[in-house]
C-alpha positions in Angstrom: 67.1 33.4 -100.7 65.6 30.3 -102.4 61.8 32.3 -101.3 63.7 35.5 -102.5 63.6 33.9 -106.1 60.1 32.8 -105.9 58.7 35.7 -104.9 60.9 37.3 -108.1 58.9 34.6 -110.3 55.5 35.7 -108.7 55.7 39.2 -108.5 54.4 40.5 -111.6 51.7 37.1 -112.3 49.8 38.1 -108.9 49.3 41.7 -110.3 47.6 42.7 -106.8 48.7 46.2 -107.7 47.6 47.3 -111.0 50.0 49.2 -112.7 50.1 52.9 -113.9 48.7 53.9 -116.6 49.5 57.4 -116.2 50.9 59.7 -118.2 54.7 59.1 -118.4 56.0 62.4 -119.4 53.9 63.7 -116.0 56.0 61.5 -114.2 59.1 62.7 -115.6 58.8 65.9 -114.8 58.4 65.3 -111.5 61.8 63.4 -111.3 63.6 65.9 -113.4 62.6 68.2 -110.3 63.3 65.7 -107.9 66.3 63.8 -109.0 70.2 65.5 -108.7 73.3 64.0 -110.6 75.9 61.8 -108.7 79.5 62.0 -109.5 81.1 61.7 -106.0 80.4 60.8 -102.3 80.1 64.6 -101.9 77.1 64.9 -104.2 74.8 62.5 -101.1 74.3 65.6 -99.1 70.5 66.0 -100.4 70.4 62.3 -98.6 72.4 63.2 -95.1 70.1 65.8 -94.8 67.4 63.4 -95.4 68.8 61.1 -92.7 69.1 63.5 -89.9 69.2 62.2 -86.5 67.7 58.3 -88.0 68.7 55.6 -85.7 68.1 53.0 -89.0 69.8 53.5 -92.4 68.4 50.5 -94.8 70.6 50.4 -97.9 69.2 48.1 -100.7 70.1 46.7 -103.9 68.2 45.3 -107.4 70.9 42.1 -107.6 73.3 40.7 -105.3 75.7 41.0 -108.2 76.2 44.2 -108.9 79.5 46.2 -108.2 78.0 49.4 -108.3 75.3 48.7 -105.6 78.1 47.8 -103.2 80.4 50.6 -103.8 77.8 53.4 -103.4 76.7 51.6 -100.1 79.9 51.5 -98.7 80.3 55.5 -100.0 77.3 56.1 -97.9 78.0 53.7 -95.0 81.5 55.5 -94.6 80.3 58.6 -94.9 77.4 57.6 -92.3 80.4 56.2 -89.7 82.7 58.9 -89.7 80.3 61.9 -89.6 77.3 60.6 -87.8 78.6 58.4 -85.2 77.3 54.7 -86.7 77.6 51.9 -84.6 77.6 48.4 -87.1 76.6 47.1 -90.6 74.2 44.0 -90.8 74.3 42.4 -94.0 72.4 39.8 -95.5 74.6 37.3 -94.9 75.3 34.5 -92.5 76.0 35.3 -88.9 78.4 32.9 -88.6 80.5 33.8 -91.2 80.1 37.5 -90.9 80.8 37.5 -87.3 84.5 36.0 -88.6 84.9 39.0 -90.7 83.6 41.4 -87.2 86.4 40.0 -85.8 88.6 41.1 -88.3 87.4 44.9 -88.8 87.6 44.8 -84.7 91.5 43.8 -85.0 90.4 41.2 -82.3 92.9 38.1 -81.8 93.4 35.2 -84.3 91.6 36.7 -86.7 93.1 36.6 -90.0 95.8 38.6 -91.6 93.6 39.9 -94.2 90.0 41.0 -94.9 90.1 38.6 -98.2 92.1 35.5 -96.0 88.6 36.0 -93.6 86.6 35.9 -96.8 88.4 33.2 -98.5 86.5 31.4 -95.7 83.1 32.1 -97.2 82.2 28.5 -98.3 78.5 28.6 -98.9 76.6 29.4 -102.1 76.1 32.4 -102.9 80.0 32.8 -102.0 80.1 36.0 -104.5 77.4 38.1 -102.5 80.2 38.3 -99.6 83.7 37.5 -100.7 84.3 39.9 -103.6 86.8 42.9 -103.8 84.2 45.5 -102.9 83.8 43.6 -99.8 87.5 43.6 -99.0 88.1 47.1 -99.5 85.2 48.3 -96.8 86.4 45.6 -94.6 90.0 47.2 -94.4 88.5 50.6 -94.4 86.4 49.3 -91.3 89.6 48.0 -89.9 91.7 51.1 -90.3 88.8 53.7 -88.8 88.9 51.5 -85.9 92.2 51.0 -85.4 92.8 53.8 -82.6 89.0 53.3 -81.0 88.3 51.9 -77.7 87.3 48.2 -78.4 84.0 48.9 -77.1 83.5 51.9 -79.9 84.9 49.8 -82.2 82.0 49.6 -85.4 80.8 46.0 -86.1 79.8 44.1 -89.0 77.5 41.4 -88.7 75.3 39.2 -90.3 71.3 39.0 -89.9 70.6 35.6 -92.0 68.4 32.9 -91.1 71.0 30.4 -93.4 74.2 28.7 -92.3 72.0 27.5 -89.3 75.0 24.1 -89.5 77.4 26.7 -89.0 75.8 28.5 -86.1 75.1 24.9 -85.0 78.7 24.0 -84.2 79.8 27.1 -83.2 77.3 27.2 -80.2 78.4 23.0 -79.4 82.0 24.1 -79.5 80.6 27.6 -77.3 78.9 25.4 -74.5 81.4 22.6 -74.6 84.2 25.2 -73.5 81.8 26.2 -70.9 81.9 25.0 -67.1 78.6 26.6 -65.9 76.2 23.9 -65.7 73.7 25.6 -67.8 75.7 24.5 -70.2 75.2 20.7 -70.6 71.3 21.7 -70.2 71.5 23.7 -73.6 73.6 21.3 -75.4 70.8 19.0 -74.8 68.3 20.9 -75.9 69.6 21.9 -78.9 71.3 18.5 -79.9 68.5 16.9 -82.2 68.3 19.7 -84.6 71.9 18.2 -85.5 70.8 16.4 -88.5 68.7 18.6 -89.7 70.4 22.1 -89.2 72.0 22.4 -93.3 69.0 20.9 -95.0 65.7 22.8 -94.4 64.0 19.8 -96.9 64.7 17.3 -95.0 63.6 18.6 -91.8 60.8 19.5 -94.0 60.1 15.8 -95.0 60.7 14.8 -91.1 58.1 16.8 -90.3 55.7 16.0 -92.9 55.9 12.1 -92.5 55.0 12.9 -88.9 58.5 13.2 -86.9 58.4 15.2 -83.9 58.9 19.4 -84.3 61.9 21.0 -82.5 60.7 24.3 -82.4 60.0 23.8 -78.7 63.2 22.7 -77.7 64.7 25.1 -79.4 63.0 27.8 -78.1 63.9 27.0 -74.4 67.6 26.7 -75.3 67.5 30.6 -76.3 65.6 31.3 -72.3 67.9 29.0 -70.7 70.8 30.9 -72.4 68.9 34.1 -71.1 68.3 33.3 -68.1 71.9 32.0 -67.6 73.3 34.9 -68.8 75.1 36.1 -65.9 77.0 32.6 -65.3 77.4 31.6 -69.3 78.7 35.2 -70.2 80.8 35.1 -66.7 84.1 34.5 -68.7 83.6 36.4 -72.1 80.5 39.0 -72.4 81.0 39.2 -76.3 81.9 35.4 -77.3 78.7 34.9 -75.3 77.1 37.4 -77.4 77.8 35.4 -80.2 77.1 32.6 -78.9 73.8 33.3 -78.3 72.7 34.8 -81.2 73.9 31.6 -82.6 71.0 30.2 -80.6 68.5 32.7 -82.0 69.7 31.6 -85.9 69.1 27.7 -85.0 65.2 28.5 -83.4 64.4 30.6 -86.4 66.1 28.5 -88.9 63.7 25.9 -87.5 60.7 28.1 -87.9 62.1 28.6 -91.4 62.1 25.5 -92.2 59.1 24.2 -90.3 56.6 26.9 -92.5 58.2 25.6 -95.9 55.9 22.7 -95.8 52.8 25.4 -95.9 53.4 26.8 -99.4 52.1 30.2 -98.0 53.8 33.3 -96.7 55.1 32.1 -93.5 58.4 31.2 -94.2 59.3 34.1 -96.2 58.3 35.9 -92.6 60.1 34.0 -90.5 63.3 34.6 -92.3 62.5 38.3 -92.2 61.4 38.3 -88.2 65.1 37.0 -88.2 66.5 40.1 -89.7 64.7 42.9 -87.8 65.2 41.5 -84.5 69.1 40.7 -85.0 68.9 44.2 -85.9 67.3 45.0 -82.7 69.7 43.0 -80.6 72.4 45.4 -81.8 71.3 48.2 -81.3 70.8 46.7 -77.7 74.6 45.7 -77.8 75.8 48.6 -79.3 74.4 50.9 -76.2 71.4 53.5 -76.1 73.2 56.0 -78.0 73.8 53.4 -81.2 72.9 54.0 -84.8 72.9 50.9 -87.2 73.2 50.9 -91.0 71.2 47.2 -92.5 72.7 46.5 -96.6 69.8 44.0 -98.1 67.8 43.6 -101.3 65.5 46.0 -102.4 62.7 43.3 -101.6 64.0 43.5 -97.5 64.4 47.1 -96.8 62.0 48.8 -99.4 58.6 49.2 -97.5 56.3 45.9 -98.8 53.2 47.6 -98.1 54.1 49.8 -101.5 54.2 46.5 -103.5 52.2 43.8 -104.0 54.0 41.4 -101.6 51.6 42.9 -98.6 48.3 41.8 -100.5 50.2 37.9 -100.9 50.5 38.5 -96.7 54.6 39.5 -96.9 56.2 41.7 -94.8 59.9 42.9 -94.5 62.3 44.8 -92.5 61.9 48.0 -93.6 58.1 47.7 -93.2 58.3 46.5 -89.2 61.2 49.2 -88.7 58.9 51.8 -90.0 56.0 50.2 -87.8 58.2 49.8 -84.7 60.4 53.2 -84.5 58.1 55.4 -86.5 58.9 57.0 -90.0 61.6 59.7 -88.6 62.9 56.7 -87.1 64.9 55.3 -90.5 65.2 56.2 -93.8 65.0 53.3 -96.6 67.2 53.5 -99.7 66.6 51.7 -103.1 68.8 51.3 -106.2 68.0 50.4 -110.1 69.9 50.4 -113.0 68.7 50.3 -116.8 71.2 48.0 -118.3 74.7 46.0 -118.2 75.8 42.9 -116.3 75.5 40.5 -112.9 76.3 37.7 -111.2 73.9 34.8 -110.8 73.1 31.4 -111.4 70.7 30.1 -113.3 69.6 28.1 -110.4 70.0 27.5 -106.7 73.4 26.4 -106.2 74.6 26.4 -110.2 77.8 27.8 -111.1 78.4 31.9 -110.9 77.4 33.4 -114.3 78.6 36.7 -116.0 74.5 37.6 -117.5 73.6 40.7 -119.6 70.7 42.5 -117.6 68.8 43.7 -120.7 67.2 47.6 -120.9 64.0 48.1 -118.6 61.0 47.3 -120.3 59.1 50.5 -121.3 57.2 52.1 -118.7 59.0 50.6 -115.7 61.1 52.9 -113.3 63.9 52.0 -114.6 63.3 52.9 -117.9 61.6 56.4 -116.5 65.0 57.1 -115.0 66.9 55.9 -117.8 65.0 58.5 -119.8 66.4 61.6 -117.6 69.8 60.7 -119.7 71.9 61.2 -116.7 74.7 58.6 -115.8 74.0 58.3 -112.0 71.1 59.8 -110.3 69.7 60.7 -106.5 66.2 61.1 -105.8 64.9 62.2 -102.1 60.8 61.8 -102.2 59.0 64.8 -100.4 55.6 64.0 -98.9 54.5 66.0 -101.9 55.7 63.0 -104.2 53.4 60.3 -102.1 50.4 61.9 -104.0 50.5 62.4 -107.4 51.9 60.9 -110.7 54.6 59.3 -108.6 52.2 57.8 -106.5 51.0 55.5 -108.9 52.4 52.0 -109.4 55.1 50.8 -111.6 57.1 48.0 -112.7 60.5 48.5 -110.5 63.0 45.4 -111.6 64.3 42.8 -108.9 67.2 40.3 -109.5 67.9 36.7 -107.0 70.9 35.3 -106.9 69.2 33.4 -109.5 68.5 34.9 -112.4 67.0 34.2 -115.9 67.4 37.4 -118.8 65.3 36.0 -121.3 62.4 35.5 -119.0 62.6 38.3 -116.8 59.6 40.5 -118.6 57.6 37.4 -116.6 58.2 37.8 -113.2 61.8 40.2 -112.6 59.3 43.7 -112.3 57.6 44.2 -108.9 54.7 46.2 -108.7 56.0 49.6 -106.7 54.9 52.8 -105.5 57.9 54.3 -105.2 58.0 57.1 -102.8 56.1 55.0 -100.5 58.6 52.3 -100.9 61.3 54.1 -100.2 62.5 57.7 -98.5 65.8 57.7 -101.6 66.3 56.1 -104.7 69.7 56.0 -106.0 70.0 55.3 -110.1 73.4 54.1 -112.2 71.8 53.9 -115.8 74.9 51.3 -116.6 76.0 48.3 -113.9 78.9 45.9 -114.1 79.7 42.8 -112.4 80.8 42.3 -108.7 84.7 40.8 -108.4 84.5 37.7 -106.7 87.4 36.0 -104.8 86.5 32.4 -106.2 85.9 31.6 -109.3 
């Protein structure tokens, strides 16, 4: 998240996309055409019919603060579970602490008595993009559809982040140490000297940099021993070695994470999103041949980078490799805006959760184009007609980190966008509020 905000910072400085200049009121029309008013959960069908028979979903957002981002994803991941068969939800969150809440929506044991006693549990900053009411009420939702499945039909929800790699650390020690195969002992070892390092990327970071010895070897033969032991590590519980070894995947490619810091370039911003697209593709793997999955991120993640300028500064993202590796029918990527109202953020990594004003779109900007079709809350489904075009051109299109400054955002909160490219829906609420988190 901490690249999240600097790419934020960047975005409109590097400029590798000059912005339109066309004709605004050309563009408007074509969104008056395009775009349809949303009142209910009913009024999605112009974007189910979009979706079709796509194995990926990609549901974004323009802040992780936002209430109205959350609810409309749930609205749409419900609507995508019950009526088209949808298998899990990866979030951008921490595996670890997502996999507790899994649990919980799976009504396996020890689990909680409560979707906000799992998320009470969420400890690390951000703790608002997680544990907040909208994320209790699709958690019990969750919990209720799944209440009369087959365990193995149960729908999961997971977490695809590269951070909480301590967490993940400790979980896989207390994973192998409950284990009697000898593979075991040989992955403990492995894995054992990212312990100091595995909650503070800077000072493996520094390690590195004065000349200590990189772990990204080690680390990378713990994930094949675990593979190649499969059969006698998962012998006495397939999923809690599931877990366990994608706990192994978050420690190699926290290290990568944190080994590309020191380069000041692109690479660790790519490692982190690797992460994310092939956690994805491990559940769909778990979830059997016939699973769909449904990925909640930022706007920056799942909107296609090639339609910004983050692909001329050498970033990619998940909805770019999903496109590249399953094919356009393959998913269909979702963005949301807003014009105006409030958020959650701090004002820097780990400073205390603010209530900030998120000031009208500048002039110009999609946001402010939307705001102009005076409607409440919008849908738009791009055509390949609106890839060519006075759509086609590029625009401001706002972007808010879990940190976030409002008098300074005209410098760097506006990424350079070609919408329809970016994204196969955009979903508008001219007005935002708050998310309600459980800790204050």
């Amino acid at each position: 998240m901490k690249h999240l905000t600097l790419l934020l910072c960047v975005a409109l400085a590097l400029a590798l996309i000059p912005l339109a200049v066309a004709d605004n009121e050309a563009v408007l029309d074509v969104l008056r055409d395009a775009t349809v008013p949303l009142e209910s959960p009913d009024d999605l069908d112009p974007l189910f019919d979009r979706i079709g028979d796509a194995r990926y979903v990609l549901l974004g957002e323009a802040s992780h603060g936002t209430s109205e981002f959350y609810t409309w994803r749930a609205a749409i991941s419900q609507r995508l579970i019950e009526e088209h068969g949808f298998s899990f939800i990866a979030v951008e969150g921490d595996w670890e602490a997502c996999y507790r809440l899994n649990r919980y929506v799976k009504d396996l044991p020890n689990t909680g008595s409560s979707a906000r006693e799992v998320l009470e549990t969420f400890d690390r900053w951000p703790r608002w993009m997680w544990a907040n009411e909208e994320v209790v009420e699709l958690a019990e939702w969750l919990r209720e559809f799944n209440a009369d499945r087959p365990l193995e039909e149960r729908v999961g929800f997971y977490g695809m982040d590269v951070y909480g790699a301590e967490d993940s650390f400790h979980a896989l020690q207390d994973f192998l140490a409950a284990s009697e195969a000898e593979a075991a002992d040989a992955v403990a070892e492995l894995i054992a000297p990212f312990e100091p390092f595995a909650g503070s990327a800077e000072t493996y970071a520094r390690t590195l940099a004065r000349g200590g010895q990189a772990l990204d070897g080690a680390l990378a033969a713990a994930v094949e021993q675990m593979r190649d032991e499969a059969e006698t590590l998962a012998a006495d519980d397939e999923r809690a070695y599931f877990d366990a070894k994608q706990h192994a995947w978050v420690i190699k490619n926290a290290e990568r994470h944190y080994r590309a810091m020191l380069q000041r370039d692109a690479g660790s911003w790519n490692a982190r999103v690797d992460h994310f697209f092939l956690t994805v593709e491990r559940l769909m793997d778990y979830h059997g041949p016939d699973a769909r999955g449904i990925v909640w991120a930022h706007n920056t993640h799942i909107g296609d980078a090639r339609a910004t300028d983050m692909a001329q500064a050498g970033r990619r993202n998940i909805g770019q490799l999903v496109r590249e590796n399953h094919g356009e029918n393959a998913a269909v990527l979702v963005g949301f805006g807003t014009h105006r109202g409030r958020v959650l953020a701090g004002s820097s990594w780990e400073a205390p959760m603010q209530r900030m004003t998120v000031p009208e779109g500048r002039a110009g900007t999609f946001e402010d184009l939307f705001h102009r079709l005076d409607l409440d809350k919008a849908l738009v489904v791009f055509t390949e007609a609106h890839r060519e075009g006075p759509l086609a051109a590029a625009r401001g299109h706002r972007a808010i980190g879990v940190t976030y400054d409002p008098q300074r955002e005209h410098l760097g909160n506006y990424v350079p966008t070609i919408l329809p490219q970016r994204y196969d829906a955009f979903i508008f609420i001219a007005e935002t509020d708050v998310l309600s988190p459980l800790h204050e």
